[in-house]
N, C-alpha and C positions, 0 to 999 in steps of 0.2 A: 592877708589874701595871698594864696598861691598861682594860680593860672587863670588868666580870663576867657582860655580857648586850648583845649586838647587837640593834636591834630597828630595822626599816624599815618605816616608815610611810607613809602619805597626808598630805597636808597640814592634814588635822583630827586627826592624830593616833592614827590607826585601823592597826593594826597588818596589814600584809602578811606578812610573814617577821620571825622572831627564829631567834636562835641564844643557847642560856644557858650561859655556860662553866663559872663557877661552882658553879651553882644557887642562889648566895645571893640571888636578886633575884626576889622572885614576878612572874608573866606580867601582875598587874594593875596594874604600876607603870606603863604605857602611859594609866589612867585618867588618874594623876596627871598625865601630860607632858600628855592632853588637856583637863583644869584648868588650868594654866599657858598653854596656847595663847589660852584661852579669855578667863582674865582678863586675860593681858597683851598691849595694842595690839605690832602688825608692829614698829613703828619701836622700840619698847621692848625687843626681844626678844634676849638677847644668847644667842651662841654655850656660854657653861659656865654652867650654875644650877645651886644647892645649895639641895633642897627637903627639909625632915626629917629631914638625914643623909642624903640622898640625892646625887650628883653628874648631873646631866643634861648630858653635850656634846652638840649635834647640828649636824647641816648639812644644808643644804635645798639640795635639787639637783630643779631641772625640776619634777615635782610630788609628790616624795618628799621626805621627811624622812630623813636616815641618824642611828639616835638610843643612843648609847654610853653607860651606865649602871654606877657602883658605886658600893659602900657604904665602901670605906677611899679614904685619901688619896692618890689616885692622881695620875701625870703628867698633866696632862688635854691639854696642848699634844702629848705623844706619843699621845695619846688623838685629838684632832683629827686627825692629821697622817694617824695609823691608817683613819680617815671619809676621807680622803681617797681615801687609797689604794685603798679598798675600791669606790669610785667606778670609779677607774681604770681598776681588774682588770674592772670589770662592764661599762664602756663597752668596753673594749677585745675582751671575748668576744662582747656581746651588740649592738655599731657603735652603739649610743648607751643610755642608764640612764631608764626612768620606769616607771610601773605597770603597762603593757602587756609590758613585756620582761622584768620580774616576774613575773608568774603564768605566765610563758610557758617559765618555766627556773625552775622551786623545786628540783627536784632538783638542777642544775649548782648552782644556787647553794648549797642546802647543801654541800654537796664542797668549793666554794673556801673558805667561813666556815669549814670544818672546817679546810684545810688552812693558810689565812692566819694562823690564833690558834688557842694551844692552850694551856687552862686560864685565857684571860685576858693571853696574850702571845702580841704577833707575830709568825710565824714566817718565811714565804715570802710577799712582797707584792709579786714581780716578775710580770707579766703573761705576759711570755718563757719563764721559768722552769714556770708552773705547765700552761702548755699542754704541756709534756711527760710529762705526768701524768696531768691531766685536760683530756680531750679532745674537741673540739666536732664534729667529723665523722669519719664510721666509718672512711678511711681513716688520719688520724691517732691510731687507736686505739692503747693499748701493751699489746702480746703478752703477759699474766702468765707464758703458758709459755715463754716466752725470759727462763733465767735470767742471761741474759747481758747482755740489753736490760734487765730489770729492776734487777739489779747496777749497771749504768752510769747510771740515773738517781736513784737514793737516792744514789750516791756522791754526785753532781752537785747533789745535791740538801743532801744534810748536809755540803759538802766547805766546804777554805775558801774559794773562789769558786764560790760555785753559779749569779752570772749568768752563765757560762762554762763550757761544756760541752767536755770532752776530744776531741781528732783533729777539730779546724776546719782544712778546707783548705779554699782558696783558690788557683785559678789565678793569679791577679795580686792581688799584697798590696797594699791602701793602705786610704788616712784619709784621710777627709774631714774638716774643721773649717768649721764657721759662724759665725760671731761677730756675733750679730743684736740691733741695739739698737732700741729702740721708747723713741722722744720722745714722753711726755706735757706736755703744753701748754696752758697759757689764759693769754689776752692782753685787758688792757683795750681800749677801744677807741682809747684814744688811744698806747697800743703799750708800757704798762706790764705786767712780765711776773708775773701775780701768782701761777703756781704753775709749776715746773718739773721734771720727775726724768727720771731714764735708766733702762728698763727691761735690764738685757742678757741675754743667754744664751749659750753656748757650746753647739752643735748637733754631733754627732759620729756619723758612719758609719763604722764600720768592718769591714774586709773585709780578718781579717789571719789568716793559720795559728797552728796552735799554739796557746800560752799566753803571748803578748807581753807585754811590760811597757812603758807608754808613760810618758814625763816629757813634762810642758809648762810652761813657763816663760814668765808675764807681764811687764808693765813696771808689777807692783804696787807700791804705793809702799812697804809698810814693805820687802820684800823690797831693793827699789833702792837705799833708805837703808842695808843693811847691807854693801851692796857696795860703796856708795859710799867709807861709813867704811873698807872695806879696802883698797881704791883711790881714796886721797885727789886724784891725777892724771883717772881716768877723764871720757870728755868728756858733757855736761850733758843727758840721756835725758830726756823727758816723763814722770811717773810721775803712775797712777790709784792713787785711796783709796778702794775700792770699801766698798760696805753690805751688809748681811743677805746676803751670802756661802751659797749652797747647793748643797752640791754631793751625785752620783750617789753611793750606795751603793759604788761600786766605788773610790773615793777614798779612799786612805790619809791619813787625817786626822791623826795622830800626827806624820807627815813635812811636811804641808804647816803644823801647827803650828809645827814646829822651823826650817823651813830656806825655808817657803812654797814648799815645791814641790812640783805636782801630779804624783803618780805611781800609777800604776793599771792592775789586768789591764781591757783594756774587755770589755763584752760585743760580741759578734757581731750587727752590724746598726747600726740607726740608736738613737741615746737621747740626751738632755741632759744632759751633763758636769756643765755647773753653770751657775746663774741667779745674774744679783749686781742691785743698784740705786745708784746714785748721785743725792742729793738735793743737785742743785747749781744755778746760775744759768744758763743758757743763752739766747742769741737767738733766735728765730724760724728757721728754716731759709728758711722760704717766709713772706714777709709781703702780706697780701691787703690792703688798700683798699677799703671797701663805700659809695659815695654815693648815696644815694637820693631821689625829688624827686618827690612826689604833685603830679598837676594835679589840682586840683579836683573827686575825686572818679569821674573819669575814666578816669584813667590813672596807672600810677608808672612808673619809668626807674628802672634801673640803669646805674652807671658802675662798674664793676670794675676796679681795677687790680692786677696781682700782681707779683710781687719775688721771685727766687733770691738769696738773703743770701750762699749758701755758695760755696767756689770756685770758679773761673771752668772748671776741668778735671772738675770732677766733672758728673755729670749724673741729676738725677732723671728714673726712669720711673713712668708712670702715674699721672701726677698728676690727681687730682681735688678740684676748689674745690665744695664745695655749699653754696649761698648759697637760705636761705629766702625767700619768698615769703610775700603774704599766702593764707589759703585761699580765698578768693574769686576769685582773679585769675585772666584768661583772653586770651585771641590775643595767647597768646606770639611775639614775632619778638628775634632775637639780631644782631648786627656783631662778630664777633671778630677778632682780628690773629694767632691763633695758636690750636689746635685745634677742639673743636666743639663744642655747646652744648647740652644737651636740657634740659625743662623735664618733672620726675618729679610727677606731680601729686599720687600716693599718698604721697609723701613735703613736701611742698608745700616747695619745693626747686627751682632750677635747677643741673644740673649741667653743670661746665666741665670735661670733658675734653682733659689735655695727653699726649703719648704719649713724648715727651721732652723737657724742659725742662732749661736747658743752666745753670750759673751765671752771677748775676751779668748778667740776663736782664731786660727787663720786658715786660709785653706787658697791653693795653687789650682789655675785654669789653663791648657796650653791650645792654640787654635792656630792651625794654617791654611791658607787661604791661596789660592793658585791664583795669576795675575796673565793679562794676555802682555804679550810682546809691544804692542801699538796699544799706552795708556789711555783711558780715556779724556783723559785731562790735555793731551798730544792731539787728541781729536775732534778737541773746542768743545768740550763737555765741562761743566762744572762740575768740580766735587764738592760737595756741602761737610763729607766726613772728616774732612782734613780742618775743618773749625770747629766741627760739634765736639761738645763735651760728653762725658760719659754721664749717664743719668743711672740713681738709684731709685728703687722703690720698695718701701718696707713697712710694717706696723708691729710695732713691741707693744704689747698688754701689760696692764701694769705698772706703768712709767711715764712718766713726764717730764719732759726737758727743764721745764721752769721750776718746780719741785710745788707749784704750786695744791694746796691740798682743803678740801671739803672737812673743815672742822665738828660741823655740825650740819644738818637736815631734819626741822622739826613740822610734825604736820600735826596742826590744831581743828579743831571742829566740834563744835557747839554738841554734836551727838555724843562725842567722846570718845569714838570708837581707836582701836588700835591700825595704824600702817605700818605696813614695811618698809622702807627706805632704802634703794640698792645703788651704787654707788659705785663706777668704774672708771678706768684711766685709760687712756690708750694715747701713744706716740705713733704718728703718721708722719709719711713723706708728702712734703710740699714740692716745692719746685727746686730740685735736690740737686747740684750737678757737682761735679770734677771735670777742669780741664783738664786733657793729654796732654 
């Protein structure tokens, strides 16, 4: 059992909509969540409390609370997971979730709480899936009196792949794969790397007839260790030891348990196979340089130097260095040896854009920046710039931090027919910084 009472609130804790599956849970337990808000500070405030025999999960999204409630000892992580989803389903109907796209859809949204969980368990939480059902505009309305359209979406509905609706055709069959990693980073000033992870995901389109069966086969490490032991000769493969492993509903897990192999009907369209993490050591991709030299109150100069760490063949696009400033500063002028310069005031920030930056690269920024007499900092202003780190942003094609690699992508189907399989890499900045 996950929730015996859905209830979305305000940020004070004011109720907009519930749904009570149960009934065990009276409507004024919303008092209590706004007692708890009340007495305990933001940074205090954890995701599961247990108040009187009560369990509270919530999640606070934009300026909603989404707030999950029961009285027995429930899953609360499949409880959380459930807030998630329900987010999901409501962005995805409603193109973004807060208090105005709320009252604006009580009725739609009754129908999905109805349909997502029943009696306290979740039923259908695919976005895909329920638009065939419940419907947001009058042309994709579903006929009750076609008992033939009806028949065809309860099958699809209670069947064993219900992200997968029967008689998908496709003039030209294929898959697409994305394999997109996002580098989070912070770097001392003096180039010590003091946090580092791989965020990744596997991105997947497909556009295939029928009811396919795909297999994908990584260069994961325990998987390669059992190959290895059976071919003691085989020659010496890179192998990833990926983390928190999550993959799509559509994944037979029982299979990838035994033999680590992903095998799954996909759904039709585009969705995410699966997300993993790696908490490892890593370089710098792109290393920045920040020297800075106040005259006398006059004036400060910047000397920016930047660095491509990575191979010489690969190449980032769009890179951008945003190098704070104080908020004071004025008649911006820049010298660059490579792209262009602007100075964002609302961000007090000068931005260095590169549009491709080649490995193994260097290239010099020079920027002066005129300062009034009376700082603002003299003038009980905060400066925020005098702690922000400089922030990178970039995506290399082609490349992957973890070296992790798509060994195989096979797509089977009782018709027989041939797909194409396309297959790409891309390095992405996550939350990339350098301290000054």
């Amino acid at each position: 059992m996950v929730a015996s009472a859905v209830f979305i609130t305000d940020l004070k804790g004011k109720p907009l909509i519930h749904r009570n599956y149960r009934g065990t849970i009276p409507l004024s337990i919303t008092d209590e969540f706004q007692r708890i808000l009340v007495e305990n500070d933001e940074s205090e405030l954890k995701p599961i409390l247990v108040d009187k025999g009560i369990t509270f999960c919530f999640v606070e999204h934009n300026d909603l609370f989404l707030l999950g409630v029961t009285k027995t000892n429930a899953n609360v992580m499949l409880m959380l997971n459930f807030l998630y989803k329900i987010i999901e389903v409501f962005e995805d109907y409603f193109e973004g979730l807060e208090q105005e796209s709320i009252r604006d859809n009580f009725v739609l949204i009754y129908e999905l709480l109805d349909e997502m969980c029943d009696f306290g368990y979740p039923q259908h939480t695919d976005a895909k899936m329920l638009k065939d059902y419940i419907c947001v505009q009058e042309k994709h309305k579903l006929d009750v009196t076609d008992l033939t359209k009806a028949k065809e979406v309860s099958t699809s509905i209670t069947g064993n792949v219900p992200w997968r609706k029967d008689g998908i055709k496709h003039k030209k069959n294929e898959v697409f794969l994305d394999v997109v990693e996002k580098l989070n980073l912070l770097v001392a000033q003096n180039g010590t790397v003091l946090h580092s992870e791989i965020l990744g995901s596997l991105k997947m389109k497909s556009y295939l007839s029928g009811m396919p069966e795909l297999k994908l086969g990584l260069n994961d490490k325990i998987m390669m260790e059992r190959r290895r032991r059976r071919r003691s000769r085989r020659r010496h493969t890179k192998m990833v030891e990926m983390d928190d492993i999550r993959f799509h509903q559509c994944v037979r897990l029982a299979r990838f348990e035994t033999d680590r192999t992903i095998s799954f009907i996909p759904p039709d369209g585009e969705f995410e196979l699966m997300s993993y993490r790696l908490d490892t050591q890593v370089r710098p991709l792109i290393w920045v340089e920040c020297h800075q030299d106040i005259k006398s109150h006059s004036r400060i100069e910047y000397m920016i130097k930047i660095k491509s760490e990575f191979k010489r063949r690969s190449t980032a696009n769009n890179v951008e260095i945003l190098i704070p400033v104080p908020i004071d500063a004025d008649s911006p002028s820049f010298k660059t040896s490579m792209g262009n310069v602007e100075y964002v005031p609302e961000e007090n920030c000068l931005k260095w854009n590169i549009k491709q930056f080649n490995g193994q690269k260097e290239y010099l920024m020079r920027a002066h920046f005129g300062l009034p007499s009376v700082a603002a900092t003299d003038a009980g202003q905060i400066d925020e710039s005098q702690k922000a780190p400089i922030r990178v942003k970039f995506e290399i094609p082609y490349f992957t931090m973890s070296g992790i690699q798509v060994r195989y992508l096979k797509v089977i189907e009782k018709s027989g027919y041939s797909a194409l399989p396309w297959v790409r890499y891309i390095t992405q900045n996550g939350d990339y910084q350098i301290r000054m």
